[in-house]
C-alpha positions as semicolon CSV with decimal commas, in nm:
position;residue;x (nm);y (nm);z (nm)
1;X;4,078;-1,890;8,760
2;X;4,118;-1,526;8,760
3;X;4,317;-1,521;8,481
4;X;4,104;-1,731;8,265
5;X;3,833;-1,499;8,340
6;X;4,020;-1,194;8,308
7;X;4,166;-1,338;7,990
8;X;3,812;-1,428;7,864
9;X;3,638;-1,122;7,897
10;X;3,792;-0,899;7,601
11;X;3,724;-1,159;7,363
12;X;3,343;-1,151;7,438
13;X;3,349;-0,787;7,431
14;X;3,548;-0,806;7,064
15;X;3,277;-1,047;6,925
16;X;2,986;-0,826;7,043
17;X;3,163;-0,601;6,884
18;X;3,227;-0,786;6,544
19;X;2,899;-0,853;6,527
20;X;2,749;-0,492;6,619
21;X;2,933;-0,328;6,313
22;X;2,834;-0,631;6,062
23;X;2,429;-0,503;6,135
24;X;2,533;-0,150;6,102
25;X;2,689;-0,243;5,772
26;X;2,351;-0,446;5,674
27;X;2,149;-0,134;5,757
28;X;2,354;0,077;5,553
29;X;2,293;-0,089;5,286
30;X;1,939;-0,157;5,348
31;X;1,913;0,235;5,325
32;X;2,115;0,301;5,044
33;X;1,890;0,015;4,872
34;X;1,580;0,139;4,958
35;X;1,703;0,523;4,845
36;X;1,795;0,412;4,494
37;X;1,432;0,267;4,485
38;X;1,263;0,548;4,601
39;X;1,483;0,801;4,391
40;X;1,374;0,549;4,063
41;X;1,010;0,512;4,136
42;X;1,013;0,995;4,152
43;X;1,248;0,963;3,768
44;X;1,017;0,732;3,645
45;X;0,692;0,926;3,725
46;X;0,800;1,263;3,691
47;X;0,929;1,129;3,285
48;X;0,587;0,996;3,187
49;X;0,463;1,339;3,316
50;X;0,649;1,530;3,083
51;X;0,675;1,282;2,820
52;X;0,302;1,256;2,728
53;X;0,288;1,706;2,705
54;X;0,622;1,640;2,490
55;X;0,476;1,388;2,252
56;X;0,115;1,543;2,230
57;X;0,348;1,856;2,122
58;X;0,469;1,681;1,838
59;X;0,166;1,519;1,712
60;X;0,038;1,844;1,716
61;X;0,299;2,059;1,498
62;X;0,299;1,712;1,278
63;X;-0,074;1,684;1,187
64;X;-0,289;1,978;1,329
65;X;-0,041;2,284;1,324
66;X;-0,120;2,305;0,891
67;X;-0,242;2,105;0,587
68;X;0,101;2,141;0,417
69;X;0,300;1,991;0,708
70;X;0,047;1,691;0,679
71;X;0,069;1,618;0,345
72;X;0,399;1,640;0,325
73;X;0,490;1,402;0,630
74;X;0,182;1,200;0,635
75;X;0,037;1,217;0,217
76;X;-0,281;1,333;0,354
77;X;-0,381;1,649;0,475
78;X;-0,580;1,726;0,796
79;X;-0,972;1,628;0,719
80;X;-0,928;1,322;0,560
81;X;-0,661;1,209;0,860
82;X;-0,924;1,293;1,071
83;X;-1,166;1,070;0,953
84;X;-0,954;0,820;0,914
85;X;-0,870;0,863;1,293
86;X;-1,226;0,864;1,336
87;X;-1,332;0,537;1,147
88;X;-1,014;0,311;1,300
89;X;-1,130;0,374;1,586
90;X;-1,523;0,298;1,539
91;X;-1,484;0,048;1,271
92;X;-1,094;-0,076;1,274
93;X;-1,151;-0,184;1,700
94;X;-0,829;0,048;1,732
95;X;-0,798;0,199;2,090
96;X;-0,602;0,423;2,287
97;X;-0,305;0,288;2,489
98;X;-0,211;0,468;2,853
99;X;0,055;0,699;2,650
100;X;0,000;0,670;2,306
101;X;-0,334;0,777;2,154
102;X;-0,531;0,687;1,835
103;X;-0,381;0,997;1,613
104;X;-0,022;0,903;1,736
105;X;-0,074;0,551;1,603
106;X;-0,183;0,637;1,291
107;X;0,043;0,954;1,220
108;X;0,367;0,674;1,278
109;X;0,210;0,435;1,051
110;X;0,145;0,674;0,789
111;X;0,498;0,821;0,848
112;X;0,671;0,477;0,761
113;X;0,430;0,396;0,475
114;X;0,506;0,738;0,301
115;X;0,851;0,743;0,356
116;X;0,990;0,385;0,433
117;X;1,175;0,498;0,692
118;X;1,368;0,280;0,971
119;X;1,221;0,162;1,322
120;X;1,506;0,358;1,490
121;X;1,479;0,671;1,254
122;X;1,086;0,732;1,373
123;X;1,154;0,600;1,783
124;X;1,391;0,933;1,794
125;X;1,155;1,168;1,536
126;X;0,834;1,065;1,826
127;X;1,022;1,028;2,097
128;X;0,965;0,676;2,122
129;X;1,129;0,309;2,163
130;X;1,145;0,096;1,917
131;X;0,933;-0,182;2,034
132;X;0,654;0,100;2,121
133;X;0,710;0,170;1,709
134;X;0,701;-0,175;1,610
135;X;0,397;-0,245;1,826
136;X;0,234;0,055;1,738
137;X;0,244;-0,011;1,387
138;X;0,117;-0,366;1,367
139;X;-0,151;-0,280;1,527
140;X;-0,228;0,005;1,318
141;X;-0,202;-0,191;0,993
142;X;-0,468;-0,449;1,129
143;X;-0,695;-0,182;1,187
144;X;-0,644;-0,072;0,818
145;X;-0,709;-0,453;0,704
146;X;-1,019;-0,448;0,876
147;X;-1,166;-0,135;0,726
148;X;-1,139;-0,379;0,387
149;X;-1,490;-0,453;0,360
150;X;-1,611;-0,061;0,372
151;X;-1,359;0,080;0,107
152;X;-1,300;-0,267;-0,112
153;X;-1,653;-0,231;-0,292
154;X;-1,780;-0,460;-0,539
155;X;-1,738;-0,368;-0,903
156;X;-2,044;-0,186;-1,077
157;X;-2,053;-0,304;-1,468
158;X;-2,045;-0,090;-1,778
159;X;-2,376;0,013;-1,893
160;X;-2,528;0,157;-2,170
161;X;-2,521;0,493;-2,000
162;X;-2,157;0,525;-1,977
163;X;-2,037;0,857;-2,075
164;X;-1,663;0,815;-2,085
165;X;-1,603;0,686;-2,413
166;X;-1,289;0,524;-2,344
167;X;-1,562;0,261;-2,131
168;X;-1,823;0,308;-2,357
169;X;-1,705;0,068;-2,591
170;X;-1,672;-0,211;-2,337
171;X;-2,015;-0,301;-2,238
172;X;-2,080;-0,523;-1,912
173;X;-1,705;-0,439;-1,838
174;X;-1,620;-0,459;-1,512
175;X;-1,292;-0,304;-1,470
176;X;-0,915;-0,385;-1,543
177;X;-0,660;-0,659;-1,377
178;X;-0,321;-0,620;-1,388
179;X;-0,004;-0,707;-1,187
180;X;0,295;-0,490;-1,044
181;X;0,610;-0,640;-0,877
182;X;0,691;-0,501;-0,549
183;X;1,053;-0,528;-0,391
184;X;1,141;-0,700;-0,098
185;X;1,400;-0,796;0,160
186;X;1,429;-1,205;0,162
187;X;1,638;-1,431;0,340
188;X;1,909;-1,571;0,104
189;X;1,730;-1,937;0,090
190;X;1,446;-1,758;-0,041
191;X;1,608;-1,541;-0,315
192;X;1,553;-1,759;-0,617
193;X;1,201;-1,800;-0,519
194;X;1,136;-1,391;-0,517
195;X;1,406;-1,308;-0,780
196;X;1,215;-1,176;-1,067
197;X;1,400;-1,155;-1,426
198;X;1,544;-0,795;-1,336
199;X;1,728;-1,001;-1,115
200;X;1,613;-0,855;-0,801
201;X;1,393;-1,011;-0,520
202;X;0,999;-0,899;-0,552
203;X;0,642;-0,974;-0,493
204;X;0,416;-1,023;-0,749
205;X;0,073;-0,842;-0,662
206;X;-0,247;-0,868;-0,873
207;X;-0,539;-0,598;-0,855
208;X;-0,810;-0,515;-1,026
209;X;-0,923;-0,190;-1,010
210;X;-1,242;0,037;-1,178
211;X;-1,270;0,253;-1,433
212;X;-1,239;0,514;-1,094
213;X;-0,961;0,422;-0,995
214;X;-1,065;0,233;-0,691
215;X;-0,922;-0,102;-0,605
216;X;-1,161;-0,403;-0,558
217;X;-0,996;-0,714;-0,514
218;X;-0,567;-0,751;-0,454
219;X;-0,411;-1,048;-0,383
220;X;-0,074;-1,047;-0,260
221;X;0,267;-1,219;-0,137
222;X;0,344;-1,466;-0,425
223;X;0,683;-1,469;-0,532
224;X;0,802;-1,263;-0,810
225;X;0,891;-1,601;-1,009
226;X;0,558;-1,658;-1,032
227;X;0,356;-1,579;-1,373
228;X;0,051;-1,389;-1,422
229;X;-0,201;-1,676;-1,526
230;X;-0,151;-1,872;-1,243
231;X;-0,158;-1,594;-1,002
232;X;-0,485;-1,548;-1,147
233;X;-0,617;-1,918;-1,113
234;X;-0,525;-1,906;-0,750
235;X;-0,738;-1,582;-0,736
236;X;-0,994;-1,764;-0,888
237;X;-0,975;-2,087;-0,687
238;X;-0,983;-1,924;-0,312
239;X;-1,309;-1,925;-0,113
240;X;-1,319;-1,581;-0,128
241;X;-1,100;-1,454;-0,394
242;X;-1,255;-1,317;-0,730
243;X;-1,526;-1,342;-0,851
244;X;-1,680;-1,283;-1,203
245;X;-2,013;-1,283;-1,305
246;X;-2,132;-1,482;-1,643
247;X;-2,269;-1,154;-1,802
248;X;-1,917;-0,964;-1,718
249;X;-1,568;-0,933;-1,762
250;X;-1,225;-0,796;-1,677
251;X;-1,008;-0,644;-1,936
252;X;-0,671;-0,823;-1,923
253;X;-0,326;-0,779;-2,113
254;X;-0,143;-0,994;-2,323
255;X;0,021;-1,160;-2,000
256;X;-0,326;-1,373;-1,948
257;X;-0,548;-1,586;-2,201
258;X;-0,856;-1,436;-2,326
259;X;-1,156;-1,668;-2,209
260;X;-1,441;-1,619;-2,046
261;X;-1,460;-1,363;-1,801
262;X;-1,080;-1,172;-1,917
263;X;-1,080;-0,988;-2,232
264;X;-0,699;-1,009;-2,359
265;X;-0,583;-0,788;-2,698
266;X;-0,492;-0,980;-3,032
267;X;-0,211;-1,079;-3,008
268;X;0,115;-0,991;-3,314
269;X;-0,084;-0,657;-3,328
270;X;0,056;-0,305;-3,201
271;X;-0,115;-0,248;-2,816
272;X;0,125;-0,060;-2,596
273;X;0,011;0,301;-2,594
274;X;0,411;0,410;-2,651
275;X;0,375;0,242;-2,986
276;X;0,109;0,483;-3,098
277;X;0,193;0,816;-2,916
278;X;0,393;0,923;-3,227
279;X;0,125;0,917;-3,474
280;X;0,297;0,825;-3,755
281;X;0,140;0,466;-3,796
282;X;-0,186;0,498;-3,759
283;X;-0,434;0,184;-3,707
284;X;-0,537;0,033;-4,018
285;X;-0,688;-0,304;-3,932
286;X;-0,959;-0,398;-3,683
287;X;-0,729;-0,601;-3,490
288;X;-0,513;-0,218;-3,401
289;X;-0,846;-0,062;-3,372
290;X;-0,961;-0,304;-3,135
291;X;-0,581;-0,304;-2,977
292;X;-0,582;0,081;-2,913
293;X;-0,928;0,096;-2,717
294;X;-0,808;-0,211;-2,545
295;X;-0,508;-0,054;-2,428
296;X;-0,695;0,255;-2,353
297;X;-0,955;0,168;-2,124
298;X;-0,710;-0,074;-1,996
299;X;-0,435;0,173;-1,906
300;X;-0,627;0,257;-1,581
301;X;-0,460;-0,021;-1,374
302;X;-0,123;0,122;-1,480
303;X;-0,235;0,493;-1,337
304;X;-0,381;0,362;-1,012
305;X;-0,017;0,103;-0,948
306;X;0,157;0,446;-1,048
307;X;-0,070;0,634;-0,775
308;X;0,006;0,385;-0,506
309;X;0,373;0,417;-0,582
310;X;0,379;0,786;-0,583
311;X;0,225;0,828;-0,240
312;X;0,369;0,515;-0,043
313;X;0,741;0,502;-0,042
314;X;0,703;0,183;0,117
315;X;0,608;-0,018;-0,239
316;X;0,906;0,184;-0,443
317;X;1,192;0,019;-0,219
318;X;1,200;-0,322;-0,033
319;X;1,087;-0,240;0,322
320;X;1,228;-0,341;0,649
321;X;0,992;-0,598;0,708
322;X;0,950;-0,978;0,631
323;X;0,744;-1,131;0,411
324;X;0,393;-1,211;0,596
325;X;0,435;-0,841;0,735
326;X;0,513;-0,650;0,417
327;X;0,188;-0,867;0,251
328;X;-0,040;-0,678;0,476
329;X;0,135;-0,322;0,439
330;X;0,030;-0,403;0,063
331;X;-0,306;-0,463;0,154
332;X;-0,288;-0,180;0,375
333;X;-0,192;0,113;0,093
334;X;-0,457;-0,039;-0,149
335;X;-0,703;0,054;0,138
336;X;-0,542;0,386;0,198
337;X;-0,560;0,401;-0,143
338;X;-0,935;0,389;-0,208
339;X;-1,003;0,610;0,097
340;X;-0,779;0,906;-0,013
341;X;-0,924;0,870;-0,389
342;X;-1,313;0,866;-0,214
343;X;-1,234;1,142;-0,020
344;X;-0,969;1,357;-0,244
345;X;-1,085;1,271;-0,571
346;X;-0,886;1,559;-0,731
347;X;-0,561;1,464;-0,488
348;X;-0,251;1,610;-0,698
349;X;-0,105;1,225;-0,673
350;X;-0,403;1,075;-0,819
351;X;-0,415;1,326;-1,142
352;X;-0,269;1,300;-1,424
353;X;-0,089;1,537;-1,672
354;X;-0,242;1,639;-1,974
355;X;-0,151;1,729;-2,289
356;X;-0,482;1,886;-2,470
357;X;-0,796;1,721;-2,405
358;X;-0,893;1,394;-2,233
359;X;-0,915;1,047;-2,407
360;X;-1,237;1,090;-2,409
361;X;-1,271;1,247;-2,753
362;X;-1,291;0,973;-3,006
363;X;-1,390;0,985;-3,362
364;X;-1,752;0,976;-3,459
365;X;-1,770;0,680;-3,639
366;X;-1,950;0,385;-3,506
367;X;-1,993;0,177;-3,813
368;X;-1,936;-0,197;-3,750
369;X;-1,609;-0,375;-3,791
370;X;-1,592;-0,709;-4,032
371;X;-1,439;-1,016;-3,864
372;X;-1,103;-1,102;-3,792
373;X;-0,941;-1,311;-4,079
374;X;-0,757;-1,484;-3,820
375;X;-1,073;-1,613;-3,689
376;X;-0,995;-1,444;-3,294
377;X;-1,336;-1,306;-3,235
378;X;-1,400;-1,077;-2,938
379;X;-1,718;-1,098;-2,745
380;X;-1,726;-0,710;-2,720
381;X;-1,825;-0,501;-2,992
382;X;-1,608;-0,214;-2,932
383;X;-1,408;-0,131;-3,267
384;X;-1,637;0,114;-3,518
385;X;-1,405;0,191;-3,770
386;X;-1,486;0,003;-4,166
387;X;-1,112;-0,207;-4,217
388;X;-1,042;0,035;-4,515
389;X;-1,039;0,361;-4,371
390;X;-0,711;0,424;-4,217
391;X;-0,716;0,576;-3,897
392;X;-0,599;0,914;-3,790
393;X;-0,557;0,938;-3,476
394;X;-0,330;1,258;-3,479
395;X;-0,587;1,465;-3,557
396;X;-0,892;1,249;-3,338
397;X;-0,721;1,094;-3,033
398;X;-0,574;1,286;-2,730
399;X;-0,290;1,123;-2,553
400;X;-0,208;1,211;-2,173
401;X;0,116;1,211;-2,046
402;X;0,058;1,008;-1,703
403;X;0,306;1,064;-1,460
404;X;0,351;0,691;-1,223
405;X;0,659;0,833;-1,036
406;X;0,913;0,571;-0,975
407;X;0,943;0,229;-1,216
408;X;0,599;0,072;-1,224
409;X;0,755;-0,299;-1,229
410;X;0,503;-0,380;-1,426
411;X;0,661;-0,665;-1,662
412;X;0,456;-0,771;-1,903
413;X;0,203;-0,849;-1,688
């Protein structure tokens, strides 16, 4: 018995032991867990800390330090940013986050639509991740969308009162429609939908704009495959698309038929305003007459697509978007659009060059026309020149020069 007891005895003690320095293991590493938790929890605070100083630093040297700054990295300068801070937030239901303000969210979104920059590119220019970036842009362009109904206005008509005589001619006009192609990144399934007949993917946007420049209906994301006319029907079909009173009209291009409500030039007749810059062929029927105030008043749709191009980089090059996102951005710059030219009428990207006078001055003329012998008549008495006096437009029409920045994609349309 004694030695079973003696015997017995250090094995009891070696298990208490066993067991002794298995819980001091456990508690070490209950420590060591609960450090690395604590030691976390301090980074993580002490970062947002000095984050939010670090990125209200940059906003600052980025939009309040100067005007140039601003309108170079943002294509607006400090005033009209700040009302457009002001009326997302009032009128767009755009709110600050806990570290990213009202000013931050618009000064990224601006920043990508200017200069169609990547995701990644503007997380490390504001310090931020890319999913902050992504969110913080979507939500900025739905606040732009719903600022549509305060800077999309309706159309006033042409009146007798018109002083621009480019307009003058065009009573009970309404404006100009036109569309522009805009390129995009598709999947390859969708490539022959979106190809247009450059050969390159695009979207085929329709606007119709005023005779100041300001954009009052658009209707994007149809593929560019798509013609003119029945972009337009759709327009005309939706429950809220365009609409056209009896007593008005658009002016149109040769890309549409002229009917009621769209004015379109004759057609087998010189119109483009490249065919008559030279001078050297001067209009001699009414059908040219007609043609080159047509064109005229009409060439206001090109200037405003060429303004929208100029400012937002975003519409030059496809984007880094998909489809349903890159139809909104669209929507988006035609609002920018109409704010900046509300505000900054006299913007240097809305101007254009000029070479002498404005189009304004027009001969004195306003004897009526005779008939078309084709039998085309035009609703619009616009064309005062008699069909035997050959028109000199060297000497009586001013041309400008309008500078639209990168290719217009405007193809025939």
């Amino acid at each position: 018995m004694d030695s079973n007891s003696s015997s017995g005895g250090p094995r009891a003690r070696d298990l208490v032991m066993n067991h002794i320095q298995i819980c001091l293991r456990f508690i070490e590493l209950l420590v060591q867990m609960f450090r690395v938790l604590a030691s976390r929890r301090r980074r993580v605070e002490r970062t947002y800390e000095l984050g939010y100083d670090k990125h209200r630093q940059i906003i600052h040297n980025l939009v309040y330090k100067s005007d140039e700054t601003c309108y170079k990295m943002l294509r607006m300068r400090r005033k009209p940013f700040e009302k457009l801070r002001d009326m997302l937030y009032e009128h767009g239901k755009l709110r600050d986050k806990r570290c990213v303000l009202v000013d931050e969210h618009l000064a990224i979104t601006l920043h990508i639509l200017g200069h169609n920059i990547r995701n990644r590119v503007i997380s490390t220019w504001f310090q931020r991740s890319g999913e902050i970036v992504i969110k913080v842009f979507r939500r900025t362009i739905r606040a732009l969308i719903r600022l549509q109904r305060m800077l999309l206005k309706h159309p006033v008509p042409i009146g007798p009162e018109e002083n621009d005589l480019r307009w003058s001619y065009f009573q009970g006009c309404l404006g100009a429609i036109d569309g522009t192609h805009i390129p995009i990144i598709v999947r390859n399934n969708q490539k022959a939908r979106f190809r247009c007949r450059k050969g390159f993917p695009t979207m085929n946007v329709m606007c119709a704009c005023t005779p100041s420049k300001l954009i009052t209906y658009i209707l994007s994301g149809w593929e560019g495959s798509a013609a003119d006319g029945r972009i337009l029907r759709d327009a005309l079909s939706r429950r809220n698309g365009l609409k056209v009173p009896n007593d008005n009209y658009y002016l149109v291009d040769a890309g549409y038929s002229n009917c009621q409500w769209f004015l379109a030039p004759f057609r087998g007749q010189r119109y483009h305003l490249s065919e008559w810059a030279s001078g050297n062929h001067p209009a001699q029927t009414p059908e040219e007459v007609f043609n080159i105030r047509h064109a005229k008043a009409r060439n206001i749709i090109e200037t405003c697509f060429g303004a929208l191009k100029q400012r937002w980089a975003v519409l030059r090059s496809p984007c880094f978007y998909d489809v349903k996102m890159t139809t909104l951005i669209i929507i988006a710059c035609a609002v920018l659009h109409n704010f900046l030219t509300m505000e900054v009428p006299d913007d240097l990207l809305d101007t254009v060059v000029v070479e002498g006078k404005s189009w304004g001055q027009d001969d004195a003329s306003n004897e009526p026309l005779k008939s078309s012998p084709s039998g085309d008549k035009r609703s619009v008495d616009c064309i005062s020149q008699q069909p035997s006096h050959r028109y000199d437009m060297t000497s009586n029409w001013k041309w400008y020069t309008v500078f639209c920045g990168w290719d217009l994609g405007v193809y025939g349309t």
